[in-house]
Structures are given as structure tokens and as C-alpha cells.
Steps between C-alpha positions, in 0.01 A plus 500: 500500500534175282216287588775225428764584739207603756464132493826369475596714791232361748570176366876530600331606824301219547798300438696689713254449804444078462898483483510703768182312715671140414847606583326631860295118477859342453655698719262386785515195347855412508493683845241288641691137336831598692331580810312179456816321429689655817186405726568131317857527598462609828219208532740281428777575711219508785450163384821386519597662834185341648584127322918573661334556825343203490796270396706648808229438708485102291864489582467573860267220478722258361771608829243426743378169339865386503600592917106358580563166299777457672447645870247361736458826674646880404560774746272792513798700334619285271435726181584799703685757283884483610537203611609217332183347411359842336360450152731574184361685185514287175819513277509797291620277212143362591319870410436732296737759366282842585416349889679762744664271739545765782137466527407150487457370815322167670399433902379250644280541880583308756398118544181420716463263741259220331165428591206237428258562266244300321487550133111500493404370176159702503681812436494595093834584501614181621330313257820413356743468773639164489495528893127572558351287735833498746644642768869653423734737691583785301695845501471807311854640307406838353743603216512825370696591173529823351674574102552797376579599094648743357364653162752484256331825291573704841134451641436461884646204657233268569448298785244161604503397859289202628467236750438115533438260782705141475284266713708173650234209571622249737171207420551194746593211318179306596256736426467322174299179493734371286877640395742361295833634437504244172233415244211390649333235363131403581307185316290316752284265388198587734310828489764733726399871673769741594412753759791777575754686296708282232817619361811336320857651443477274176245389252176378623364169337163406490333167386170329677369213486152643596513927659696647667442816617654805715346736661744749599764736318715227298845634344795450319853635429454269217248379330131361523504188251245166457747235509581202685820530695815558247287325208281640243251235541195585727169452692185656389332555827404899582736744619266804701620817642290772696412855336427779704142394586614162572362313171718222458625478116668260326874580269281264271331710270345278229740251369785736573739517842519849567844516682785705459536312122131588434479180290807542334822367472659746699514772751204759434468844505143542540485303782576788766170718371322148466555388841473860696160564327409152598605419827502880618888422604414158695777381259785673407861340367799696380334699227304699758858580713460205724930445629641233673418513936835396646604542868733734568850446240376181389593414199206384188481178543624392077413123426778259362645598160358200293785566212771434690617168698564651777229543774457876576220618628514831753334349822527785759168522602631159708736749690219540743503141661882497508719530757701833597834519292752648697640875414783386328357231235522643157097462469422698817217762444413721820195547364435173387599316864241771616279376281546149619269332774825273673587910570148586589504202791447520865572112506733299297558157486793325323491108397799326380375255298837290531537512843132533564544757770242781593633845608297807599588842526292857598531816219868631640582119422546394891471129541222352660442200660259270315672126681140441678263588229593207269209274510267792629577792277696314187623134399681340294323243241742300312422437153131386627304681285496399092439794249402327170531822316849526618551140464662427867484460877556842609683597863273752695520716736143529689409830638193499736359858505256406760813437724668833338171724598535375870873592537481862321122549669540327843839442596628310780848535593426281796525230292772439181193324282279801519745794410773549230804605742673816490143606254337787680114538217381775683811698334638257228209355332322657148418284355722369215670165595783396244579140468850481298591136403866446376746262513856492641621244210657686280585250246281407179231313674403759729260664267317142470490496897276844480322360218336221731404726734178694629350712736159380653293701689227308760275603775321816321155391514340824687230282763726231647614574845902531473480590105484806312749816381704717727306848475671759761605897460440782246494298174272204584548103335783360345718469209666181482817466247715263393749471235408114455181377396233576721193175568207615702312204635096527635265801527752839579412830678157362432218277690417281238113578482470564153248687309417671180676822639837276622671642204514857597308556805725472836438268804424643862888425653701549130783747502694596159740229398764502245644143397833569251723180329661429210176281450214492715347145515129434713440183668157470602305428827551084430883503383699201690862429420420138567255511194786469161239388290426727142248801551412365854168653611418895584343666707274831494754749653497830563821755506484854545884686375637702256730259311838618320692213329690403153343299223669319228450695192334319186728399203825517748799465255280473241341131650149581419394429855223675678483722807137364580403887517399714769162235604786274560725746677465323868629153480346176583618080519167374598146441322298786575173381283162627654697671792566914460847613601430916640770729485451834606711726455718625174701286300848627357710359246848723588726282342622186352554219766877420521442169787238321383473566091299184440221475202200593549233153414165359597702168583525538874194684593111590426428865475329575778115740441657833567376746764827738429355873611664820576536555848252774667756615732751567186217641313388755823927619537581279767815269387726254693883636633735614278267453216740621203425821294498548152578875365338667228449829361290771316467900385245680673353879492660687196510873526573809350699770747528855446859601598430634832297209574771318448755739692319397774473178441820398483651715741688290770522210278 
């Protein structure tokens, strides 16, 4: 043989075997890519049945939130499937083409009675609930949502099934130290501590003299911002909020305000990671999630459109001092008027303020007999009293509450001046009383009749023989409401004997008060009608009551006026210099006052020191009567279900 085609031929050989080794390598090769991309395709389709799953389950969400914002209670059934309440799937204009709609499916479990729990703010995982530190009455909606895809390359259909529990939180309105449904403004010139949950429905506005510091969970559906009311002038004095361990820290850092503008000219992203690393979510504003808390279908509350010349501002947080509307006025809510305390009350007064007549009436809106209690249990003071804020004599009607605790608590009916007749407490009192003013007039000047008007409330001092608050039945205290504006004169549902504590810590006989008005004004322990003179003289008194009323907003119509801030939030007309006013309690700006919209000035009073304090018995879950609710939500425990886990899960639903 050639020695030259010997090698030729094992070359071709050789050749022969590498072609043939790499085409086996590419073979494997290409085998191993399209497996890899059909294990990448079916990835993906896992993907995006397990991201469909959980958009049915978001739109089940999105059902619920809508019947809970707008019912105060749902039957156990309500979601049940076949009825008329059962959940609907989301549009399929809404999905994707390759979903299988015969096997997409959403339930819902029944609804749970609510219970009380305390949102303990020791837990890690409720380090940044906005709730920790309250007690709120929740229920537990598990939703289960299943999607199923079909592979369009003739695969296995495949399927994601998993579940998610809506939690409703009723919180009690005065479980905050402080709540406004507006901005809330604080700038007080002396040094000012907060103790107790904060929270605004608006922007919160900060700007002290000296500090001013909070210790509890502040937040905002707004924003946090250093500012002084609606201007962007401001104070310099610190600003400190608690981290986890309790160090109080300043939003000064340096030269620079660290609020939700971090310095800047403008809203801030950095501020939510800023603020949760600092404050270990003690505050929290709408970047972190924080929504608007509303009472059941109330509307946001939207200030006045500054643009236009008209005055427009949605006030329906107000809804809750007003009287019931009558099924067929065009404004009637049923939830609303259940909403409403004049619904809520086991005692109703009416006062025509043009006639100046006094009616009563029990909760099925029987008259009662109230001709022998004038003098004792209410009277009639005409135009003795001068408001220098207001700028008038106003007409009031007196209520003694000392006389009003010994007619619910000790009644008489052996005598017509020591029981309301045709009133039986033991079965008709709890605890609201409703005070409606009106007037008959219905001509122009009729609105200037109301507008001269006020409710007064005497007699609550807590250690007097023949004063204090009615306290009787399951809920205990009072909640006293008026659609008028509301003066309480002397020391209320508290002795008097003050102390460092007085601003939070309750006396031996004090029972949980509410005190709601379109403006709340305090007169103190001194106050005489006979005394007209400007900022006549204070003194120290004490008041222990949760305290709902309207303020007039700053820069109304665009007049560059002030609301005085929250510090200034109860209303004074006398000098209060080197006495301390204590309120304790929970102050809440609901709404815009509609009566009494007068400007807010040091001109007709001294600021008083200020013992204000939230309440112990608010803080511990215990509240006064018919203490409105306000209804939030969140997502709880996310799971993956295998299908028969979820078979079984849903079967009955």
C-alpha cells in the first residue's frame, strides 16, 4: 500500500470521526437549548398563571373594599356563591388571551363576627402597622382565586391556585391622641409633648417655636412637611419622633428639614426609606400606603377649590353632628344616618331658637315631658353671655348634667322636677344625648337666629354633691352632641385636683365622655357672664372628654387667615396666663365648622399652659357611647395551594 493514501485515508477518518463527535456535541447541544427553552416557556406561563391568580384574587379585593366602605355591617353570607352578593371574575377584555376561562374561578369564605384586639406594637411584624398601639375590631375575609392557562404549543394546561385574607379594621375614632380629618397644623410657641397615636387625612404641618415632640405612631394620608400653617415661612424649634428603642430624633438633620421634601422644593422620594429606617415606622405618610380613615361611606373630606369663586369644599365628615334627614330627601344615606349620633340617641332634645321652645323625645321619637325640668335640668339665657371671638351676645341654652345624672341615675317619678316624664333610663338611656337647635323661621334671617346661638353645658364637676355625668347600663358615660356650638363651663367629668398626671391619668369617679359641636369652646372654673370685660381672668380647670368639633381652615377663600393649629384646637375668651387648661381626652378636627366660622386670633384670649393628654381609658379600649368607627383595611397571609388543597378549600363557598 501507498504510504500516501495510508495517510490520507486515516486522515479522512479522523475527519470523519470529529464531524461525527461535534455533530453528536450539537446534537445534544441543540437538544439540551430547546429543552431549556421549553422549561423557560413553561416557567413563564407558571409565572403568569400564578401573577392571574393573584389579580383575581386583587379584584375580589377591590369588591369587598367597595360593599365594606359602604356597609356598616355584612351578613355572614354575603359573598356566598349564588347569591347575589357572590364575587364576579374580572372582564375577560381585562385578561389574557391563552387564560382558560372555564377554569378561572374566585371565592370568598364567609364573614366573621368582629372581635377586639390590640395591635401590640412589640410584635416585629407590626412594626409598621399604622394601627400599633390600638385596640380595633377586625374580621378575617379569606379569598381564594384559582387561573388556569392553556399552552398555546399544545403543552399541559397549567394551573396556580392561592389564597389571601382581607382584614376590615374598625379603630375607634379616639384612640388617637389627636385626629384630624384636615391638615393639621401644629406651631406652639412653648415646648409641646404629644403622647398617643397622631394621624391626619391631610397634610401634616409642623413649625415650633421651641420642640415639639410625639411619642407615639404619627401618620399621614398626606404628607409630613416643616411649615407654618398654609405658608412657607417657619419656626426653627425641634421636631422629635420615637424609633423603636424610644430615642427621640429630630426631622432636623444638620441644616436640612428632613420631611417628605427632604430639603427640597418638592415632594421626595427618598423620604419613605429615610423615615422607615429612622423612625422604625413611628412615622409613616402616603408613600408608605398610609389611606384616608373615614367612617363608614363618608366621603374625603376635599378643602375649598382656591381657583374658583365659588366656595366648595366637601364637608361630610360634619354629617355626624347633623340631624337625621328623612328617607325621602335627595341627600339621604342609610348608611350615613347610621353613621350619625342624632340616630345613635337614647335622648333627644330639640330647641327652636325662634320660638325658644325645648322638646324632648326617647329613641322611637315618643315625646317626653321636660315642662318641670326648666330651671333644674336646662334654662334659657338670653343673649347674657358675650363671645368676643364671635363678636356678640349669644342666646344659650344651659344644660346641667349634674341635674341630668340624677334623673337617668335616680329617678323620681313622685315628683315632675326629678324625672323626665314618659322617660323610663333603666330601658331608654345609652348614653348619647342629641341636642338639635333649629329654627321655625324660614325666611332669610333664620340662619342669623342659629348663628347667635349655643349650647352650654354646667354642673360636670365630678365632687360636688348634685353635679357630675349620667353613667348607667352596658356602655358607661356620655356622649353629648349638638349640631350648634357646644361651651363647656368649669372643671367636667373631673374633680379639679390637678397634677402632673391630669393630662392623661383618670380621676377616681370619671366615666368616658364625648363632647361633639360644630366648635367646642371651654370656659374655665372663674367664667361669669356678668364679667364683659376683654380676656377676663382664668382659672386652672380641669376637663376630662374626647372632643369632636369643626375648625375654620387657614387661608379660607384664599384670606390668608390662620386656623391657630391643633394647640389652639379648644377655644377660649378669657386670659389664661400662668393658669393650665387640662383636657383629657382626644381631640378631633372632623370637619369645617359651618355655625360659628369665626377667625381664629390672640385678640380675645391668652393661651392658656396646656395639660392636653390622651385619655388612659381611650388608650386601655374603653371609649364613651356610640363612639364612631373608622374602617380600614389590609392583605394578610399569602399562600400557595396545591389543587386539592384548594378543592377543599373552597368547597361550600
Amino acid at each position: 500500500m501507498n504510504m500516501n493514501q495510508a495517510k490520507r485515508g486515516s486522515a479522512i477518518a479522523t475527519t470523519v470521526l470529529i464531524i461525527a463527535v461535534l455533530s453528536s456535541a450539537m446534537a445534544a447541544l441543540l437538544k439540551f437549548s430547546v429543552t431549556e427553552r421549553r422549561i423557560n416557556y413553561r416557567h413563564q406561563l407558571r409565572t403568569q398563571a400564578s401573577n392571574t391568580a393573584e389579580a383575581v384574587v386583587e379584584y375580589g379585593f377591590a369588591q369587598l373594599s367597595y360593599v365594606f366602605d359602604n356597609k356598616t355591617s355584612v351578613n355572614s353570607d354575603s359573598f356566598k356563591s349564588g347569591t347575589s352578593g357572590e364575587l364576579s371574575i374580572p372582564p375577560e377584555a381585562s385578561l389574557r388571551e391563552n387564560i382558560d376561562y372555564s377554569d378561572f374561578k374566585l371565592f370568598s369564605s364567609s364573614v366573621p363576627s368582629s372581635s377586639l384586639e390590640y395591635v401590640d406594637p412589640t410584635e416585629p411584624d407590626n412594626q409598621f402597622d399604622p394601627l400599633k398601639g390600638k385596640y380595633v375590631r377586625s374580621l378575617d375575609v379569606a379569598l381564594y382565586g384559582s387561573a388556569t392557562l392553556t399552552d398555546p404549543k399544545g403543552g399541559p394546561d397549567l394551573s396556580s391556585h392561592i389564597t389571601q385574607t382581607f382584614q376590615v379594621r374598625d379603630s375607634p375614632l379616639f384612640s388617637h391622641a389627636i385626629f384630624y380629618n384636615l391638615d393639621l397644623d401644629l406651631h406652639p410657641g412653648p415646648d409641646m409633648d404629644i403622647y398617643g397615636p397622631v394621624h391626619s387625612n391631610l397634610d401634616i404641618r409642623v413649625a415650633p417655636y421651641r420642640d415639639l415632640n410625639f411619642y407615639g405612631v404619627v401618620s399621614t394620608s398626606g404628607n409630613i412637611l416643616h411649615a407654618y400653617e398654609h405658608l412657607s415661612t417657619s419656626r426653627s424649634g425641634g421636631v422629635y419622633f420615637p424609633d423603636k428603642d424610644a430615642n427621640m430624633l429630630n426631622m432636623k438633620s444638620g441644616e436640612v428639614w428632613k420631611d417628605s421634601k427632604m430639603g427640597g422644593s418638592s415632594i421626595s422620594d427618598e423620604f419613605r426609606s429615610y423615615a422607615s429606617n429612622r423612625w422604625d415606622g413611628n412615622v409613616q405618610t402616603n408613600a408608605h400606603g398610609i389611606t384616608a380613615y373615614n367612617p363608614v361611606a363618608f366621603a374625603d373630606y376635599e378643602p375649598d377649590d382656591l381657583s374658583t369663586s365659588a366656595y366648595d369644599p366637601v364637608n361630610s365628615g360634619r354629617a355626624i353632628i347633623e340631624p337625621p334627614l328623612p328617607l325621602a330627601h335627595p341627600d339621604y344615606n342609610e348608611e350615613i344616618e347610621i353613621q350619625k349620633m342624632s340616630n345613635k340617641a337614647g335622648l333627644y332634645f330639640r330647641w327652636d331658637t325662634t320660638t325658644a321652645t325645648i322638646s324632648a323625645y326617647d329613641e322611637d321619637s315618643n315625646a317626653l315631658d321636660i315642662s318641670d325640668l326648666e330651671g333644674t335640668l336646662w334654662e334659657h339665657k338670653n343673649g347674657t353671655m358675650y363671645d368676643r371671638r364671635r363678636g356678640t351676645f349669644i342666646d344659650t341654652i344651659n344644660i346641667h348634667t349634674g341635674h341630668l345624672k340624677q334623673l337617668i341615675e335616680n329617678p323620681d317619678t313622685s315628683d315632675d322636677t326629678l324625672h323626665i316624664g314618659g322617660y323610663a333610663p333603666a330601658t331608654d338611656w345609652n348614653g348619647v344625648v342629641y341636642f338639635e337647635s333649629y329654627s321655625s323661621d324660614g325666611n332669610a334671617t333664620a340662619a342669623a337666629v342659629l348663628n347667635n346661638t349655643g349650647v352650654r353645658l354646667i354642673g360636670g364637676e365630678t365632687d360636688v354633691v348634685g353635679e357630675g355625668v349620667p353613667s348607667i347600663g352596658f356602655d358607661p358615660g356620655m356622649s353629648f352632641v349638638t349640631n350648634n356650638v357646644l361651651y363647656v363651663q368649669g372643671h367636667f367629668n373631673a374633680d379639679g385636683s390637678t397634677s402632673g398626671i391630669s393630662s392623661h391619668d383618670p380621676d377616681i369617679n370619671e366615666v368616658p365622655v364625648s363632647l361633639m359641636g360644630d366648635t367646642v369652646t371651654f370656659l374655665s372654673n372663674q367664667w361669669d357672664d356678668a364679667v364683659t370685660t376683654i380676656k377676663p381672668t382664668a382659672a386652672t380647670t380641669e376637663v376630662s372628654a374626647a372632643v369632636i368639633a369643626g375648625i375654620r381652615p387657614p387661608n379660607k377663600q384664599g384670606d390668608n387667615t390662620y386656623s391657630g393649629g391643633a394647640h389652639n384646637f379648644p377655644r377660649f375668651l378669657e386670659s389664661w396666663t400662668y393658669k393650665t387648661f387640662y383636657l383629657r381626652g382626644s381631640m378631633v378636627g372632623l370637619y369645617e365648622s359651618e355655625v360659628d366660622d369665626s377667625t381664629w386670633s390672640t385678640s380675645y384670649y391668652r393661651p392658656p399652659n396646656r395639660g392636653y393628654g390622651f385619655n388612659d381609658l381611650f388608650k386601655n379600649g374603653t371609649y364613651p357611647p356610640g363612639t364612631p368607627l373608622l374602617r380600614t383595611y389590609r392583605r394578610t397571609s399569602y399562600e400557595s395551594m396545591s389543587k386539592a388543597e384548594f378543592t377543599t378549600a373552597t368547597s361550600g363557598l
